[in-house]
N, C-alpha and C positions, 0 to 999 in steps of 0.2 A: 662402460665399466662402472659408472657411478649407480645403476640401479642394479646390479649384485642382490641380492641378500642369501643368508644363511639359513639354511631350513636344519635345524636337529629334531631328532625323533628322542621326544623324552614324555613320560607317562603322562605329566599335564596337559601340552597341547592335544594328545589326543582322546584326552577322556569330555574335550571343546567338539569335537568332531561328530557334526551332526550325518544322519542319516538321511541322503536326499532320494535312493533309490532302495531296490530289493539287494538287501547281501547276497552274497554267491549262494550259500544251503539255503536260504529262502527260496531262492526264483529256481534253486536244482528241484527243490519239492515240486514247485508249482509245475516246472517242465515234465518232471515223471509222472504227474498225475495227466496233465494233458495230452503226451503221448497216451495213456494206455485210453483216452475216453478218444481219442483219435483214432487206435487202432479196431476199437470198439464200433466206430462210424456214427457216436454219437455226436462229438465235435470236429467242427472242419476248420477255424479258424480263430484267431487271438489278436489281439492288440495290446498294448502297454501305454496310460496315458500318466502320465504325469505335472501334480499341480504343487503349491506351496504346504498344502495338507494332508496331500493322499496321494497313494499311487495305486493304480489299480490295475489289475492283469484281466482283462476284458476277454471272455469268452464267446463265438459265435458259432449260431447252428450254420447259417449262411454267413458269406460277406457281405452282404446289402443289407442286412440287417442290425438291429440293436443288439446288444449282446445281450445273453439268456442268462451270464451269470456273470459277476464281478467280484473278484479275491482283491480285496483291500487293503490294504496296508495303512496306521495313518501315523502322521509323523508327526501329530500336536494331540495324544492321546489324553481324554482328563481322567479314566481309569486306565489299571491294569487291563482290566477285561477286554476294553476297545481298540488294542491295539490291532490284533487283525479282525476282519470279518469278514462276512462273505452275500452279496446282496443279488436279489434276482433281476428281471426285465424293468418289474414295474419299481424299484428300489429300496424295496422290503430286504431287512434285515435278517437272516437264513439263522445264521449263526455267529458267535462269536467268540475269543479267546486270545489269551496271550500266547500262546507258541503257536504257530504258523502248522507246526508236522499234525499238532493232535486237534487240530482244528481241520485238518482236512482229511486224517484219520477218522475222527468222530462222523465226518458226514457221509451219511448213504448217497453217495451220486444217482446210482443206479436206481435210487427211488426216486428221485426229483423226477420231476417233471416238467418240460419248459415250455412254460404260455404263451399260447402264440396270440 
């Protein structure tokens, strides 16, 4: 009983509350883009890796392989700009933006190409 504590939900502790993973409408965007390049047969698989910096939604043509494209997220941004991005095989920088929707809006998928 001695280690108790009180949890209240009041506006300060949670404007302290960092973000360690993808919000819910983040990783919804990211999942509806990936179904439809899914249904497409251009991607077959994903992974999610997560570090003290970044989180990255990893996408694969194969699963033996590296992935051809990675949606980033980072969580020690030093612009606005760099909060999401989006980087290919070799770890070139595709695009970049602060909202997540028009950043993956903006990109032609279907024009990329992945180097093998």
């Amino acid at each position: 009983m001695r280690h108790l504590k009180l949890v209240v939900n009041n506006v300060f502790s949670n404007s302290r509350v960092r973000e360690n993973f993808f919000v819910k409408k983040e990783l919804q965007t990211i999942l509806n883009l990936y179904g439809k390049m899914v249904s497409n047969g251009t991607w077959k698989d994903y992974g999610v890796s997560i570090g003290s910096k970044e989180i990255s939604f990893d996408i694969y043509q194969r699963a033996s392989e590296k992935p051809i494209y990675k949606i980033l997220k980072n969580l020690k941004p030093k612009s606005l700009d760099e909060k999401f991005y989006i980087k290919d095989k070799h770890g070139n920088v595709l695009e970049k933006s602060n909202d997540l929707s028009n950043l993956i809006e903006k990109t032609r998928w279907n024009n990329l190409k992945a180097v093998k």
